[in-house]
C-alpha positions in Angstrom: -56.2 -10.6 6.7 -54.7 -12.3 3.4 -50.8 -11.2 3.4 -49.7 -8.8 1.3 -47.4 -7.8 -1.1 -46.0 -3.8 -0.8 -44.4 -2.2 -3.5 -43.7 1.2 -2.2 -42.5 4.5 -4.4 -38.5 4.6 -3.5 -38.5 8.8 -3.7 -41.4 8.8 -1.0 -40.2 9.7 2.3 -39.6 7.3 5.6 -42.3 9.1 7.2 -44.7 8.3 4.3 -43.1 5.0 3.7 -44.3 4.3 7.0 -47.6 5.8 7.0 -47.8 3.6 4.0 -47.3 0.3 6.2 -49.6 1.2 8.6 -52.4 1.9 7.0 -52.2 -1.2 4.9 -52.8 -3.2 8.4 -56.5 -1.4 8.3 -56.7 -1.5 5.1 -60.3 -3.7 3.8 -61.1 -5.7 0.3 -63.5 -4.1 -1.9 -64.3 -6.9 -4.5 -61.0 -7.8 -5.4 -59.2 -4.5 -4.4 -58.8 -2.4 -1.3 -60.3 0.2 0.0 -57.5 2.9 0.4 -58.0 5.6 2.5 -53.9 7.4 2.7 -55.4 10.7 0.4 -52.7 11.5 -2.2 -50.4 8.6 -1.2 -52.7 6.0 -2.8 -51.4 6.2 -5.7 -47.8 5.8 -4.2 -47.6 1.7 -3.6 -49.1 -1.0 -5.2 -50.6 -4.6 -3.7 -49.1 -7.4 -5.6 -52.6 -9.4 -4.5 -54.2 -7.0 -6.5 -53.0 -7.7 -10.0 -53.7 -10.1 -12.9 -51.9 -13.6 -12.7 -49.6 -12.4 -15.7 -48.9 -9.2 -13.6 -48.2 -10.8 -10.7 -46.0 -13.3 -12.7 -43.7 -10.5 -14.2 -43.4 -8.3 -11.0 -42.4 -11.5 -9.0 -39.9 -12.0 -12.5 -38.0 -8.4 -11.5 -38.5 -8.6 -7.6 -36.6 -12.1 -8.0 -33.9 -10.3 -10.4 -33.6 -7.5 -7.8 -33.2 -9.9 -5.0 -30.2 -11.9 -6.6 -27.8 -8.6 -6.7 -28.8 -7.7 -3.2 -27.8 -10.9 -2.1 -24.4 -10.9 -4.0 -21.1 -11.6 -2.7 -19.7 -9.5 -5.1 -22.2 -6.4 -3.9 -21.3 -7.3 0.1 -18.0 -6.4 -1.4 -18.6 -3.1 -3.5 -17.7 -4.2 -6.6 -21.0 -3.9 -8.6 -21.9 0.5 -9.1 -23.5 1.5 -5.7 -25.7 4.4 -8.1 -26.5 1.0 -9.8 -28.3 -0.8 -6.7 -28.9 1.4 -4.4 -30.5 4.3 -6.4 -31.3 2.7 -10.1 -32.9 -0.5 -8.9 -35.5 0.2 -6.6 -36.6 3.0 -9.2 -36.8 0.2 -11.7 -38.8 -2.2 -9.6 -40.9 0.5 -8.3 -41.8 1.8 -12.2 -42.3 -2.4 -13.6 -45.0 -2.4 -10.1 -46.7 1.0 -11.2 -46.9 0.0 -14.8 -48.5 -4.0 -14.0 -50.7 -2.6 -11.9 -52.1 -0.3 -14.3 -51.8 -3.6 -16.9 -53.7 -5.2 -14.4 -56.6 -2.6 -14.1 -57.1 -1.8 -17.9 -57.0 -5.6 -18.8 -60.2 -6.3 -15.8 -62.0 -3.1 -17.4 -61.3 -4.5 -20.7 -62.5 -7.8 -19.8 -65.2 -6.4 -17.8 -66.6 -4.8 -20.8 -66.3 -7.7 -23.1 -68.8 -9.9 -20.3 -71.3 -7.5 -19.5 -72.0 -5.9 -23.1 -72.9 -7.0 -26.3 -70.2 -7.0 -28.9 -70.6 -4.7 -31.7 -68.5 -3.8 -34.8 -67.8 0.0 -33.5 -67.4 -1.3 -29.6 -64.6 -3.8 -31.4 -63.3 -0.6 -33.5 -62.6 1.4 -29.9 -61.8 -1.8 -28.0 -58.9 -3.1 -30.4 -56.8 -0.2 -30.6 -56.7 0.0 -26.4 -56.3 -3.5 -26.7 -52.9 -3.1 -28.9 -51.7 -0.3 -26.8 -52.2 -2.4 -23.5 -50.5 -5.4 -25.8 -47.4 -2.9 -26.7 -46.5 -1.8 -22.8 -46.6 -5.3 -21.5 -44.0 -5.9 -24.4 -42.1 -2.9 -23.1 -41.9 -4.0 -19.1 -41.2 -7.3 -20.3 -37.9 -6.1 -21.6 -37.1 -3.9 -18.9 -37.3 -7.3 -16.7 -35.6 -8.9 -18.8 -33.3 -6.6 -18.7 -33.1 -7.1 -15.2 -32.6 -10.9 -15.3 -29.4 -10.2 -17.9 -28.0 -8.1 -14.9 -28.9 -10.2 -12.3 -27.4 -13.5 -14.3 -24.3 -11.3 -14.9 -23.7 -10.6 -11.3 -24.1 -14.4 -10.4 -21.5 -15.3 -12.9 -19.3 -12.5 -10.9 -20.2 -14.1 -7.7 -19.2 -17.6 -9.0 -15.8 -16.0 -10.4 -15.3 -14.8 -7.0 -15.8 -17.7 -5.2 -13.8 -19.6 -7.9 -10.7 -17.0 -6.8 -10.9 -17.9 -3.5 -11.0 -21.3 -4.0 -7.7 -20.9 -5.9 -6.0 -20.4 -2.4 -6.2 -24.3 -2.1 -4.2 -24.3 -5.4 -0.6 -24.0 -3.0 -1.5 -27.8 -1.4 -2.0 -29.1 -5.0 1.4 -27.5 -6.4 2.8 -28.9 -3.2 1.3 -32.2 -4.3 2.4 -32.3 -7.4 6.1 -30.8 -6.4 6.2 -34.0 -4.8 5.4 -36.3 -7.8 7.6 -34.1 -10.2 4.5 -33.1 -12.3 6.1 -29.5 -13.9 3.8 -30.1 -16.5 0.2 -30.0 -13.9 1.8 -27.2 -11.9 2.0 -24.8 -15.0 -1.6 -25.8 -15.6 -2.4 -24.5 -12.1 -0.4 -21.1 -12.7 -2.0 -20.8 -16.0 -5.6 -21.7 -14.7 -5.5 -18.9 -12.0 -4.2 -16.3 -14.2 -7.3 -17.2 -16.6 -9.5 -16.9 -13.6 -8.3 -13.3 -13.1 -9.4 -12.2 -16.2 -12.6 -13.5 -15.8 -13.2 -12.0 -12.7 -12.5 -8.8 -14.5 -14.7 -9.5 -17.3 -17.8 -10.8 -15.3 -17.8 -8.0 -12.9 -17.5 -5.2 -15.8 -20.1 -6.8 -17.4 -22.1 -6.7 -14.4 -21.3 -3.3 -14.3 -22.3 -2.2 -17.4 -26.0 -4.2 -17.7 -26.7 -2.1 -14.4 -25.6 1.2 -16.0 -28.3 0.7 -19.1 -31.1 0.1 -16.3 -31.1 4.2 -16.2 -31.6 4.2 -19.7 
């Protein structure tokens, strides 16, 4: 069975979340789809083989996004918005999946239609409006990821501001150091350096903060 990609509703229950996973091991390709069979929770996941290449391209975009503030140091910690991550987030991901796999079925009926009949001047008057509409979504998910990058590349420059803190602990061997060879001068640059740090800390992290509070907007 070719692996698959699940994108599951967050607000669905464990009990259909898991109903969800099982029934995708029986599930069987129709075409280039599957044949689901879950009733009225079909329309609760979504199959990232199923989509279009640029689909498929912009949910693994936001799924990459979403996976680089999981992973932080700086979320480990708690110092990102939990409402953020843990409720925000996985409703993002899960409306960018619904919305590229409806991109990805409207632009195969489009193209579909374009192969199999003969193009005429009213067929091109229906067709090019649906088109533009199709055109103007894409060109809305595609900010909402990258809005998602912007907060994902905010909370790695927390995480390196973190780890550059706690690499200021070795700063008390190099004042040591330099306390040996009398450089006042390259001490006060240490003092001043981690003080800097501080701030950036701050900064990064209520930066961080405050991309992931527009992700609700």
């Amino acid at each position: 069975m070719r692996r698959l990609q699940l994108i599951i509703d967050p607000a669905l229950t464990e009990v259909q979340h898991n109903q969800i996973i099982d029934a995708c091991t029986d599930l069987t390709f129709v075409g280039n789809r599957l044949d689901r069979s879950l009733g009225p929770l079909r329309n609760h996941f979504v199959v990232g083989s199923e989509l279009t290449a640029p689909s498929r391209r912009l949910l693994h975009r936001a799924l990459k996004a979403a996976s680089i503030v999981y992973e932080s140091q700086v979320r480990r910690l708690h110092m990102l918005d939990p409402i953020a991550n843990d409720l925000i987030l996985p409703q993002q991901i899960w409306e960018i999946a619904r919305l590229v796999d409806l991109h990805s079925r409207l632009e195969s009926e489009q193209r579909q239609i374009r192969q199999e009949v003969v193009m005429t001047a009213e067929l091109q008057a229906v067709l090019r409006p649906q088109e533009q509409a199709l055109e103007r979504s894409v060109a809305a998910v595609t900010e909402r990821v990258v809005t998602l990058e912007r907060y994902a590349h905010n909370v790695q420059a927390a995480d390196a501001a973190l780890r550059a803190r706690e690499a200021l602990n070795n700063n008390d061997r190099y004042l040591a150091l330099l306390a040996h060879t009398d450089d006042a001068e390259a001490m006060q640059q240490l003092a001043l350096q981690a003080e800097s740090l501080e701030r950036t800390l701050a900064k990064t992290i209520h930066d961080a903060i405050d991309v992931g509070r527009t992700l609700s907007l």
